[in-house]
N, C-alpha and C positions, 0 to 999 in steps of 0.2 A: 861565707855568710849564709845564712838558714831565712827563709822567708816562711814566716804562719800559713799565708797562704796556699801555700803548696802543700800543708799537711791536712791529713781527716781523723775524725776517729774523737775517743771521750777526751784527750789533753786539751785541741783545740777548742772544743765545747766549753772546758773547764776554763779555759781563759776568757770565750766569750760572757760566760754569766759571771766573770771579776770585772770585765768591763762595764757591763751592767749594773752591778754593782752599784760603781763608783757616779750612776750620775744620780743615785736616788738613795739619801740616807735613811729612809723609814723603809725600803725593803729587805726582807731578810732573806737569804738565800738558806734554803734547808740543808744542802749539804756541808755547810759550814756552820751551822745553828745547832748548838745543843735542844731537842727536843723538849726533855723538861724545862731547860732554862726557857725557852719560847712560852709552852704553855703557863708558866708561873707568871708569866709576865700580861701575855697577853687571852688566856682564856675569858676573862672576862666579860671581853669584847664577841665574843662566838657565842652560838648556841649548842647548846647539848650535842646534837646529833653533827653540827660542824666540825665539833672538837673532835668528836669520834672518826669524823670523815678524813680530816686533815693526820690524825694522833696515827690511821690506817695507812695512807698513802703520802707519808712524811716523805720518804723519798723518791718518789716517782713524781712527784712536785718540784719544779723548778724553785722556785721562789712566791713569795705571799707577802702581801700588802695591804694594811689598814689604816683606809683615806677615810680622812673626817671632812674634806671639803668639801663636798653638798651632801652632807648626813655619812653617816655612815655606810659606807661599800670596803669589802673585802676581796682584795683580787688575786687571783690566781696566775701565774706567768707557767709558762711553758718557752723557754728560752733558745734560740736557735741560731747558731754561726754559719757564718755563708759570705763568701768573698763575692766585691763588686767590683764589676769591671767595668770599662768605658765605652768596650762594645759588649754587652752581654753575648756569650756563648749560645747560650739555648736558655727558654723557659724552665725551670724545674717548681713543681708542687712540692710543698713542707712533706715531708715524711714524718707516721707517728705508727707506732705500732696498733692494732684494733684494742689491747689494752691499756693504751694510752686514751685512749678516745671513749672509751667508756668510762675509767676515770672521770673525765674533763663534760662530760655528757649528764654523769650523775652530779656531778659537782654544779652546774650550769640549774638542776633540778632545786638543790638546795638553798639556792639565791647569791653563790660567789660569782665574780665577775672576772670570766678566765680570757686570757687575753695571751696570746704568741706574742715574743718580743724578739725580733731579728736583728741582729747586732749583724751587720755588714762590714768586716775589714775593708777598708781602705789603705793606699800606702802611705808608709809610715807612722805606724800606730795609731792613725786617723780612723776613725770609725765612728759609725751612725746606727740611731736605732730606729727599726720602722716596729709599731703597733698594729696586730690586725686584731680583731674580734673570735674565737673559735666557732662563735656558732655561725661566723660570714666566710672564713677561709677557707682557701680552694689548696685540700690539702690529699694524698695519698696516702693509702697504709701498707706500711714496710712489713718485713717479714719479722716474726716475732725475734725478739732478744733471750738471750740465756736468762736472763730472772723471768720474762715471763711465761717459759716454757711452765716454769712448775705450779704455777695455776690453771694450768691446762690441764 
């Protein structure tokens, strides 16, 4: 038998944000999202230079959300799997690369509301999601990744 937890790397990831997913039907995950069909649908809702923002860094964005429930806010997820245990091992900080955070920095400039969503496994497919803020997390920057070497 294979347990989730015991693995790392982008699979794990990719199953934590279908978990995600599944508890919020108005968000869209971008790497499953046709781009145009996104923008066709929902430019309307953005501004000029949003659309251009988002249209730039479609996928380096986890997933996007546009809540009508106290006015209009447009949110930004930055999505993160992480197993929980009943005695935590040790402390770890979120890991983002520095072009991740510049991203989420400018995007924060232009009035989205970017927010880390950690999907915690539990056992047996039991999982919880904790919310933090980007601009209150107590986060680390990892060493860059192969895409973002070539904007270097």
């Amino acid at each position: 038998m294979h347990n989730l937890r015991e693995y790392n790397g982008t699979f794990k990831g990719l199953i934590g944000e279908s978990m995600f997913k599944l508890t919020d039907k108005y968000l869209t995950l971008n790497r499953f999202c046709n781009k145009q069909k996104y923008f066709n649908t929902f430019n309307k809702y953005l501004t000029k230079i949003q659309a251009e923002f988002i249209n730039k860094h479609w996928f380096s964005i986890d997933a996007i959300k546009i809540s009508f429930d106290k006015g209009k806010k447009i949110y930004l997820y930055e999505i993160k799997t992480k197993n929980k245990y009943q005695k935590p091992r040790s402390y770890w900080k979120i890991k983002f690369t520095q072009s991740t955070v510049n991203i989420y920095r400018e995007a924060l400039k232009l009035g989205f509301e970017v927010k880390i969503a950690i999907v915690w496994l539990l056992d047996d497919w039991n999982y919880e999601i904790q919310f933090q803020d980007f601009k209150t997390a107590d986060y680390c920057i990892d060493k860059p990744k192969k895409y973002d070497l070539k904007s270097i």
